[in-house]
Every structure is written in C-alpha cells, then in structure tokens.
BALOBA-1460 file (C-alpha; in Angstrom, 3 decimals):
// residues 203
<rec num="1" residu="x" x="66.976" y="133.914" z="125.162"/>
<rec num="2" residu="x" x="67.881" y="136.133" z="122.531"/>
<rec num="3" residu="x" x="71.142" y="137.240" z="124.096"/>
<rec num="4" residu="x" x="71.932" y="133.269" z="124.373"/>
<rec num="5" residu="x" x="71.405" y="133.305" z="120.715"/>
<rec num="6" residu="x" x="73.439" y="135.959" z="119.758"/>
<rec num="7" residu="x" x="76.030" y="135.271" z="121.585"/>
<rec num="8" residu="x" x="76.045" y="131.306" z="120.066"/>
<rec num="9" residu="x" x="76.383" y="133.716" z="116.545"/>
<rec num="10" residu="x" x="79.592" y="135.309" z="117.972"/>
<rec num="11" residu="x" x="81.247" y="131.833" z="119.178"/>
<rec num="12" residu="x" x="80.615" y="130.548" z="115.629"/>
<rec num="13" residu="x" x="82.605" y="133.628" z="114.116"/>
<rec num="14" residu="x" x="85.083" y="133.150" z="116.305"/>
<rec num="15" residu="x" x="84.909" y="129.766" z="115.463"/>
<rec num="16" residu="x" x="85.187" y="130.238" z="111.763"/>
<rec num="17" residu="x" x="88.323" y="132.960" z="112.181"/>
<rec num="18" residu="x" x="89.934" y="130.478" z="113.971"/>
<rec num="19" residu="x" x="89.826" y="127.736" z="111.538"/>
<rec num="20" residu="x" x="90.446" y="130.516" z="108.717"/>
<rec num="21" residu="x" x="93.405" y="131.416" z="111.041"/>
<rec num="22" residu="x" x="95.079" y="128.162" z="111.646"/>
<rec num="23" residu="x" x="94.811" y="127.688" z="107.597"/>
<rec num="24" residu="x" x="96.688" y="130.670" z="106.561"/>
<rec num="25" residu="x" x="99.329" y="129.529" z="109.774"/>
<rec num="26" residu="x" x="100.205" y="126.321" z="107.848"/>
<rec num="27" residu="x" x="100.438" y="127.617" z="104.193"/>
<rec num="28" residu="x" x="103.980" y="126.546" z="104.385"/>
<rec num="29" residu="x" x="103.332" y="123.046" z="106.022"/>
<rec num="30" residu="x" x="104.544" y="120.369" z="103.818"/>
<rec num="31" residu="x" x="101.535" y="117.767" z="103.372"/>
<rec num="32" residu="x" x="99.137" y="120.599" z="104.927"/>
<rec num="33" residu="x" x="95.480" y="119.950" z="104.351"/>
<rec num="34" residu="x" x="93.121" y="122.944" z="104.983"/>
<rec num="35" residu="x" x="90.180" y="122.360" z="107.619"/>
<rec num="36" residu="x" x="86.434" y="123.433" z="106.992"/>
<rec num="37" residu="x" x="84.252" y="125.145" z="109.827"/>
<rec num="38" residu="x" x="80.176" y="122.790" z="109.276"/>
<rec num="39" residu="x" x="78.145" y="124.684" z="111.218"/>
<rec num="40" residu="x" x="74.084" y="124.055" z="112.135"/>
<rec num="41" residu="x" x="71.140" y="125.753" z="113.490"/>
<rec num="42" residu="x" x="70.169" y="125.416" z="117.138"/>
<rec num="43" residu="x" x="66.241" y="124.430" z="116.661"/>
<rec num="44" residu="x" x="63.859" y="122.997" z="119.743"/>
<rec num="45" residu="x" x="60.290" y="122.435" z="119.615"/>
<rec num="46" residu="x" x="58.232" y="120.380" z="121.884"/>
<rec num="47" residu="x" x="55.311" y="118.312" z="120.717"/>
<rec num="48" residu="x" x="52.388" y="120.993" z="121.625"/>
<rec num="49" residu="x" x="54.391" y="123.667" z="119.299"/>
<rec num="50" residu="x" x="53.805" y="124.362" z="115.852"/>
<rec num="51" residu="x" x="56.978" y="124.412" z="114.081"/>
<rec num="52" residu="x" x="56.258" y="126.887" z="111.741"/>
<rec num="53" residu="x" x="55.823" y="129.241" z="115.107"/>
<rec num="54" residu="x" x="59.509" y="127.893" z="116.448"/>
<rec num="55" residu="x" x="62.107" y="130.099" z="116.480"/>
<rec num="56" residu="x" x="65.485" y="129.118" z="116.093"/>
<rec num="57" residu="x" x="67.705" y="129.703" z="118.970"/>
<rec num="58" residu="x" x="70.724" y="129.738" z="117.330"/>
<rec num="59" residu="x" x="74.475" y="127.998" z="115.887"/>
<rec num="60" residu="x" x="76.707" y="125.407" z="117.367"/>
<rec num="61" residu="x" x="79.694" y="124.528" z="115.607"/>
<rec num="62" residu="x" x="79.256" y="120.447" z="114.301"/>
<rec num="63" residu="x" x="82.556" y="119.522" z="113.441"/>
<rec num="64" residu="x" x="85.517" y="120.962" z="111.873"/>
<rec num="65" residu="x" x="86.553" y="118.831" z="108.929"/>
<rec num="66" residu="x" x="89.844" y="118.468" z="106.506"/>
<rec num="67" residu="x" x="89.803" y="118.725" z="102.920"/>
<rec num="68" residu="x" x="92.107" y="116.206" z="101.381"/>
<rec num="69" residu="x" x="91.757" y="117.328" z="98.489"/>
<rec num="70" residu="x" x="94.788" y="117.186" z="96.195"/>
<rec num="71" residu="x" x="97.895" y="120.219" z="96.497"/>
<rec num="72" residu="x" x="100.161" y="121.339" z="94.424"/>
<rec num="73" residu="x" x="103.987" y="119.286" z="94.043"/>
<rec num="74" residu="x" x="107.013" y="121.130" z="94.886"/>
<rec num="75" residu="x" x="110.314" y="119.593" z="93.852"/>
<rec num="76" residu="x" x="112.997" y="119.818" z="96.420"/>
<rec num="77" residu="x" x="117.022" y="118.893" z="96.461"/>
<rec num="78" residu="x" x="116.567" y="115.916" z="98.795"/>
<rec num="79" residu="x" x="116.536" y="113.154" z="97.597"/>
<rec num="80" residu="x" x="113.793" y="111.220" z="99.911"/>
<rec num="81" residu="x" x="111.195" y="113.913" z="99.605"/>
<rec num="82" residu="x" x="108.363" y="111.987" z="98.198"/>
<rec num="83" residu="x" x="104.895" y="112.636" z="97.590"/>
<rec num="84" residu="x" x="101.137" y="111.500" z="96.646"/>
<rec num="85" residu="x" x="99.304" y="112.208" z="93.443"/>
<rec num="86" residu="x" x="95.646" y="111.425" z="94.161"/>
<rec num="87" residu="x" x="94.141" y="109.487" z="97.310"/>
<rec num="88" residu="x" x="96.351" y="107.723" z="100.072"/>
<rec num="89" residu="x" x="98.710" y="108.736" z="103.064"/>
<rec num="90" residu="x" x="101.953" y="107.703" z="104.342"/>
<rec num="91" residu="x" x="102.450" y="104.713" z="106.966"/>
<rec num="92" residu="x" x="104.314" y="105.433" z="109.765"/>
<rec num="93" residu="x" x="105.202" y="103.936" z="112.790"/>
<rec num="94" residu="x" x="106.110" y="105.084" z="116.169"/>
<rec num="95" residu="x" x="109.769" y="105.128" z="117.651"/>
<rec num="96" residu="x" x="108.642" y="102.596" z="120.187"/>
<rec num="97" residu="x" x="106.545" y="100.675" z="117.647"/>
<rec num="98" residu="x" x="103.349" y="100.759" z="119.251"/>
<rec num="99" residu="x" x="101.411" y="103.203" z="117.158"/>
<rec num="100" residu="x" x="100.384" y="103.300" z="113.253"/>
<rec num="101" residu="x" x="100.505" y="107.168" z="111.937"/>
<rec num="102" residu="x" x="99.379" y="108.137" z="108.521"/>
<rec num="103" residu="x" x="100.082" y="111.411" z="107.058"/>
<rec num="104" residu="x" x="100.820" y="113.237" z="103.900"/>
<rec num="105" residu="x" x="103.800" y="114.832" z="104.164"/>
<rec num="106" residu="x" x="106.447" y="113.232" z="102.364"/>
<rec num="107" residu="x" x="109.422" y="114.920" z="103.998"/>
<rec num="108" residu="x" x="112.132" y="112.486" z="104.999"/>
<rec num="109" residu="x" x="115.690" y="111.375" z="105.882"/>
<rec num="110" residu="x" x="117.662" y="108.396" z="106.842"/>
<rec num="111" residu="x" x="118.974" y="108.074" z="110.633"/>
<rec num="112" residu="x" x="121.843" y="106.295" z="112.080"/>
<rec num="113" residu="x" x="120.861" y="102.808" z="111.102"/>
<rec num="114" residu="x" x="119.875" y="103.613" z="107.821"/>
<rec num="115" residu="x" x="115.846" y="103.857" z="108.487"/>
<rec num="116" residu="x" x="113.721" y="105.763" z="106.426"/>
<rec num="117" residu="x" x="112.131" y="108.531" z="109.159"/>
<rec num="118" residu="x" x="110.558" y="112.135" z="108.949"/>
<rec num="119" residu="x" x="111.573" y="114.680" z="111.651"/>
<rec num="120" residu="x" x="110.026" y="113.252" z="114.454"/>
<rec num="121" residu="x" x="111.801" y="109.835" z="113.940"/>
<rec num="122" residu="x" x="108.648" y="107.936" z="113.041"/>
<rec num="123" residu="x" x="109.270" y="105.123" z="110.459"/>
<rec num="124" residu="x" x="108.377" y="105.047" z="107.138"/>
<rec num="125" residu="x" x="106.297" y="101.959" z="106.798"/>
<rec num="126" residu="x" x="106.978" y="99.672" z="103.412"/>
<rec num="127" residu="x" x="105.184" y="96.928" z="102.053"/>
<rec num="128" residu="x" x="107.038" y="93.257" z="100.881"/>
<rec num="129" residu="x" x="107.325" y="92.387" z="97.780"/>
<rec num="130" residu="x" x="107.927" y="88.243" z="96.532"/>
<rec num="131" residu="x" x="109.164" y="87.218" z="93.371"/>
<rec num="132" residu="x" x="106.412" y="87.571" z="91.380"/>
<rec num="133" residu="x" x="106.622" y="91.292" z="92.323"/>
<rec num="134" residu="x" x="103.065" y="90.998" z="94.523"/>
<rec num="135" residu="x" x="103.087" y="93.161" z="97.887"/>
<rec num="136" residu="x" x="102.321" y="92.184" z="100.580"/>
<rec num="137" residu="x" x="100.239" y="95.109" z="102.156"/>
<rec num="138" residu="x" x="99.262" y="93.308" z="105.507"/>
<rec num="139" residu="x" x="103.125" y="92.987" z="106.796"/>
<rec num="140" residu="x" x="104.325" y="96.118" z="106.830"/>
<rec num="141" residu="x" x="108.026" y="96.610" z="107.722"/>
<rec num="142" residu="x" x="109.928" y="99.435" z="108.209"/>
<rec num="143" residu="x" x="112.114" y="100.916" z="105.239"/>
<rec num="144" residu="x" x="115.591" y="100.547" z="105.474"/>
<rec num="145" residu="x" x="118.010" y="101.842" z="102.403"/>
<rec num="146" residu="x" x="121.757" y="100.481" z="103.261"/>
<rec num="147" residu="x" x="124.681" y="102.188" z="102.540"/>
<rec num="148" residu="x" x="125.637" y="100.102" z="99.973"/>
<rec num="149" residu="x" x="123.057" y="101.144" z="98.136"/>
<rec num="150" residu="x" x="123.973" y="104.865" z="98.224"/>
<rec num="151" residu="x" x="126.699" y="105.006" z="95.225"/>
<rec num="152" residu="x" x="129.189" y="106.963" z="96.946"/>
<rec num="153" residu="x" x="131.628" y="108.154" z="94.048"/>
<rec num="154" residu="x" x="135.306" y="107.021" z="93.770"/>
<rec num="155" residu="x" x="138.102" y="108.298" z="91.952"/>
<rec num="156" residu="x" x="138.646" y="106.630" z="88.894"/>
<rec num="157" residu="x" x="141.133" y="104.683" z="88.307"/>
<rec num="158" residu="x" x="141.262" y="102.788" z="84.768"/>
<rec num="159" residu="x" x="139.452" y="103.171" z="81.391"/>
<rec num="160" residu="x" x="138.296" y="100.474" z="79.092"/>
<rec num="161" residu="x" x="136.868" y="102.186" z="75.930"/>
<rec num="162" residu="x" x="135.310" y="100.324" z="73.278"/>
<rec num="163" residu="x" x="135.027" y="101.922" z="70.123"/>
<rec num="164" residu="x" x="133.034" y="101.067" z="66.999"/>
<rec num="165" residu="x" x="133.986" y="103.389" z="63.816"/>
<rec num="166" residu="x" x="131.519" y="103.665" z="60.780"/>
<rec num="167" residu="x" x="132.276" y="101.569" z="57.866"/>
<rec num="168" residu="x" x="131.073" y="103.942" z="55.256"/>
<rec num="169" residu="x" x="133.699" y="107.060" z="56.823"/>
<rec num="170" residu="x" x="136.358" y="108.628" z="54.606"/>
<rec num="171" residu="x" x="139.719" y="106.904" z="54.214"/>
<rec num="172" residu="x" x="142.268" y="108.571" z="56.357"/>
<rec num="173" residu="x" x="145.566" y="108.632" z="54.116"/>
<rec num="174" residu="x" x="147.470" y="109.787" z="57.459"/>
<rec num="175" residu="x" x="149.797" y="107.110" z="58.625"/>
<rec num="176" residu="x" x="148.677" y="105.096" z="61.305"/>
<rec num="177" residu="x" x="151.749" y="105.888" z="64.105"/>
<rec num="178" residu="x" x="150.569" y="109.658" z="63.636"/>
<rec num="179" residu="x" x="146.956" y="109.875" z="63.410"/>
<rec num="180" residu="x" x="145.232" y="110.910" z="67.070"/>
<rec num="181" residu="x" x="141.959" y="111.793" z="68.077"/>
<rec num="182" residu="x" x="140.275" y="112.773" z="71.493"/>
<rec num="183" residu="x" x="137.605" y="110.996" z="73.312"/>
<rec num="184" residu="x" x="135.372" y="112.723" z="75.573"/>
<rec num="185" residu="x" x="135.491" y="111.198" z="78.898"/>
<rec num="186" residu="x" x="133.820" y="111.916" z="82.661"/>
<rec num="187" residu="x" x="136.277" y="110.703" z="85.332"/>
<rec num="188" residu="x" x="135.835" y="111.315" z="89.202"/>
<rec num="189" residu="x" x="138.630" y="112.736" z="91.202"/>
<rec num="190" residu="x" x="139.094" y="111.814" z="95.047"/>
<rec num="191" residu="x" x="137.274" y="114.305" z="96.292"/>
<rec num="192" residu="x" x="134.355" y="112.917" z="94.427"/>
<rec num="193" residu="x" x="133.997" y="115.528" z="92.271"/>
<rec num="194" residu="x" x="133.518" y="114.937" z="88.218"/>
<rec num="195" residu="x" x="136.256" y="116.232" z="85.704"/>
<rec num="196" residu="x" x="135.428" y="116.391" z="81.537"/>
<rec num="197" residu="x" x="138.715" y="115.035" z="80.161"/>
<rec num="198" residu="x" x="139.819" y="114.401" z="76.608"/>
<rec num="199" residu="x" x="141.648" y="111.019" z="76.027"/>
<rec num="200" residu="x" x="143.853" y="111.515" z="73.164"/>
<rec num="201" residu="x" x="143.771" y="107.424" z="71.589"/>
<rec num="202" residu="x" x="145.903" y="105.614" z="68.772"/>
<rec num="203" residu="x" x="144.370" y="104.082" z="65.976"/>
C-alpha cells in the first residue's frame, strides 16, 4: 500500500510538470490562458474505522483548470487584430456551420468572400444591430467587411481649396497680380502612395 501511495505522489508531479510545461510552450500563443494543476488527497475509511486512525493513501489529480484571468494587449500592424479587456470570448463558427467556438484570440483576416475568419477559417460571429442601434445577440451572423468598404487610395486628380483669411491680418501693399503664397497639400500618386506638395495660389 505504501508503494501505491508513493507512486500516486510521483504521477501528480508529473502531472504538475506537465501542466507547468504546456504553460511555458504557449507563452507566445495569442489569446493563451494558463491552466492550473487542483489536486486532492486519496482518503478511505470504512464505518468500523476511526478516522483519526485512517491513513491517507495518497493524490489523484481532480481537474486541470484555466485561468481566464486578464493578459496583457499587444498592438500589432494588422488591422483586424482585435482583442478583450475584461470578461467574454470570441464567437466563432465552423466552416461547415455546424459548430459554435468561443475563444480569445483575436487574430484575424478576411478570405476570398470578404468573411471575417482566424487561421483555421472559422467565422467570426457578429451580432445585428436595428435602427435604434439595439443588438440583437440571439441571431448571430457571420461578419462580412466588403471591399467597398476598404478605402483603397486613388491618385488624385483635382483640388478644391477653400480658404478663409483673418480679418484682423496686416495689409499687404503688394499688388494683387504678384502676390503668391503656398498651401500645404497631401495628394496620392497612382501607385497609392502620398506626396507633401506645395500649391503656390493667387490672391
């Protein structure tokens, strides 16, 4: 018996490394949440036993347990990277559409039709909204950004500036046909890139 009980000792280290282990694994998981090893004593009597005479007979391992506790926010470049402050997971929903997923990491990207998915190409789950800006949190549909929404960037073309000078400014005793100054301007090129001009302007 007391070989039986040692040995339920060892399984519960090995137990507890393991969990330990599978923590440290994950430190880079985005949404991660570390699991806790509960452990319990092993303890039998039968009703013509004292239980102050009973000796244990050892550990078993209860349950292992996450802490969802709340991590620390990273910022990222992407753009759909999202991610909770406080309680609450992530709806997702199966390719096929047949199973509800919740999770925590906010990692995601748009596919071919537009769909909001992480990398396994489960759908982002969004709630209606009606007009008086109420959701609807028992239809759940999947979230779909279209391209039109994207604001791709296009070469500009014309420039309407208007301009509104301060009544109380100096005179300016230059004549009119040769007084210029410069206007700061952004304008995008075709590649999509922006370019700082100066627009020289009449008054």
């Amino acid at each position: 018996m007391s070989f039986y009980t040692s040995l339920t000792g060892l399984n519960a280290a090995t137990a507890a490394l393991s969990v330990t282990s599978n923590n440290i694994a994950n430190t880079g998981t985005t949404g991660f949440k570390r699991s806790r090893a509960d452990f319990g004593d092993i303890f039998a009597t039968s009703p013509l036993q004292k239980a102050s005479s009973v000796i244990g007979q050892g550990v078993a391992l209860k349950q292992v347990s996450q802490e969802f506790s709340q991590g620390n926010i990273q910022f990222s470049a992407n753009s759909l990277d999202i991610a909770i402050t406080g309680d609450g997971f992530f709806p997702l929903k199966s390719p096929d559409g047949l199973q509800d997923i919740f999770t925590r990491n906010g990692t995601f990207l748009l596919d071919d039709s537009f769909a909001v998915v992480n990398s396994a190409g489960q759908f982002l789950q969004a709630a209606t909204v009606d007009s008086n800006g109420k959701a609807d949190l028992e239809n759940l549909q999947k979230l779909i950004i279209p391209r039109s929404t994207a604001g791709d960037a296009r070469e500009t073309t014309l420039v309407d500036l208007a301009l509104n000078l301060p009544a109380d400014a100096e005179v300016i005793q230059i004549p009119f046909d040769k007084f210029l100054w410069h206007v700061p301007y952004l304008l995008f090129s075709h590649k999509k890139s922006p370019l700082p001009v100066s627009l020289p302007a009449d008054r």
